[in-house]
C-alpha positions as CSV (number, residue, x, y, z in Angstrom):
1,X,5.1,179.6,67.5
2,X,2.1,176.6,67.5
3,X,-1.4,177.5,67.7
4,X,-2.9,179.1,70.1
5,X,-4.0,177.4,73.1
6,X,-6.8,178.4,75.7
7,X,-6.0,178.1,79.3
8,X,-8.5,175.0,79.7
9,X,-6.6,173.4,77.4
10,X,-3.5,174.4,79.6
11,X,-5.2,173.2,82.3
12,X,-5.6,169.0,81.0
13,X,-1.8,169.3,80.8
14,X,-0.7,167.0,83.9
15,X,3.1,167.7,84.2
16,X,4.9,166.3,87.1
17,X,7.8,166.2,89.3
18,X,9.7,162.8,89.0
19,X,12.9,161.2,89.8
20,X,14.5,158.6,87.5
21,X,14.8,155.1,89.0
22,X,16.7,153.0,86.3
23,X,18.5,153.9,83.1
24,X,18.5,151.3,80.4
25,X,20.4,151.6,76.9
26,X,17.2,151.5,74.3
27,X,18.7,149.5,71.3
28,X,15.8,148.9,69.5
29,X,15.4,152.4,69.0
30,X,15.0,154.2,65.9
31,X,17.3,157.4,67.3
32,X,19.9,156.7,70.1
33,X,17.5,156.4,73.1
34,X,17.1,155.1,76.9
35,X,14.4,153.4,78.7
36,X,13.9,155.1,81.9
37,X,11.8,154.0,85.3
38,X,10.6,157.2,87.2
39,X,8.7,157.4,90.4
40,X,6.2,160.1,90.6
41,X,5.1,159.0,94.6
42,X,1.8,158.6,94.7
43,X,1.1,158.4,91.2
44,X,3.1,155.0,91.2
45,X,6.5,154.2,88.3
46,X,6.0,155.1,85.3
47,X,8.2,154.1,82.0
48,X,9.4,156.1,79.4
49,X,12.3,156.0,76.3
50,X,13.7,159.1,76.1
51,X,16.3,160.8,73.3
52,X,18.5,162.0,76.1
53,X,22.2,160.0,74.9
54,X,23.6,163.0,73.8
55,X,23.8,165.3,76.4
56,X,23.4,162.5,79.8
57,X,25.4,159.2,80.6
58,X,23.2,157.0,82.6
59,X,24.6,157.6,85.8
60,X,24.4,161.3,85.0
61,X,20.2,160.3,84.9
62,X,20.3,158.3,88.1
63,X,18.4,159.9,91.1
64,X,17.7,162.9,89.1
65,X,14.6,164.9,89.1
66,X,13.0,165.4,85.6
67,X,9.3,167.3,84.8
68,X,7.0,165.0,82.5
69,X,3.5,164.8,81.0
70,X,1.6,162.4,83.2
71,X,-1.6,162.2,81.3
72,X,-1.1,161.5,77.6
73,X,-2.5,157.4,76.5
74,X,0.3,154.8,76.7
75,X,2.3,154.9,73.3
76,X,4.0,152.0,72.0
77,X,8.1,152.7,70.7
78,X,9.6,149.8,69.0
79,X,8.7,146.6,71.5
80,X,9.1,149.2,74.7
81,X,5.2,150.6,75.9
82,X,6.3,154.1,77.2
83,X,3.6,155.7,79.9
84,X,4.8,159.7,80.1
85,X,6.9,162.1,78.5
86,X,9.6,163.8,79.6
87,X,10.0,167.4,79.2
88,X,13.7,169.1,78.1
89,X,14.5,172.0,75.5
90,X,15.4,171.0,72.2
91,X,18.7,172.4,70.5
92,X,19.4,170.5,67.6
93,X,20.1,166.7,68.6
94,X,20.6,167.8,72.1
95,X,17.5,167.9,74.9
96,X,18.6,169.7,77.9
97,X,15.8,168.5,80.3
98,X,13.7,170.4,82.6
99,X,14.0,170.1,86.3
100,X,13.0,171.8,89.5
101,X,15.9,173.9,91.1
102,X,15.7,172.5,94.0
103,X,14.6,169.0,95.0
104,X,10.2,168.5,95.7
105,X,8.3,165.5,96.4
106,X,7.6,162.9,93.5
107,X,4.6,163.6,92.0
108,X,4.3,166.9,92.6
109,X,2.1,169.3,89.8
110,X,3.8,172.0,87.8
111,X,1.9,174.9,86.9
């Protein structure tokens, strides 16, 4: 287990509901990765890379919703600026990501 947290710091945590526009292969990538375009409504598209290949084709990813930080700074990968992170559980190289159970409106908070 990581350090403990305190709620507050829970609390600057923006994690939202998003649905995946585009799906591009990643190449430049150190580890198999794909660019992704998600839509978090009123929050605007937001780009990400994501190590997702083993698990997900990119028409698996299409239309799907996903939960992702919002709020960390912009973080350059390779020659790709990624803007959030998405959120899955890690089991070896697989990452089962997160979603709602059933579908919500982009952009809506987790807590």
């Amino acid at each position: 287990m990581s350090d403990t947290i305190q709620f507050e710091d829970f609390t600057k945590v923006d994690l939202r509901i998003g649905t995946i526009l585009e799906v591009n292969d990643f190449p430049e990538a150190r580890q198999p990765a794909y660019q992704l375009k998600i839509d978090f409504g009123d929050l605007g598209i937001k780009k990400t890379s994501a190590q997702i290949t083993t698990l997900y084709n990119k028409e698996q990813l299409l239309q799907r919703q996903i939960v992702a930080v919002v709020n960390f700074p912009k973080k350059q990968i390779a020659n790709f600026m990624s803007e959030c992170l998405v959120l899955g559980a890690v089991n070896g190289k697989d990452v089962i990501l997160l979603n709602p159970e059933h579908k919500v409106p982009n952009g809506t908070i987790v807590s």
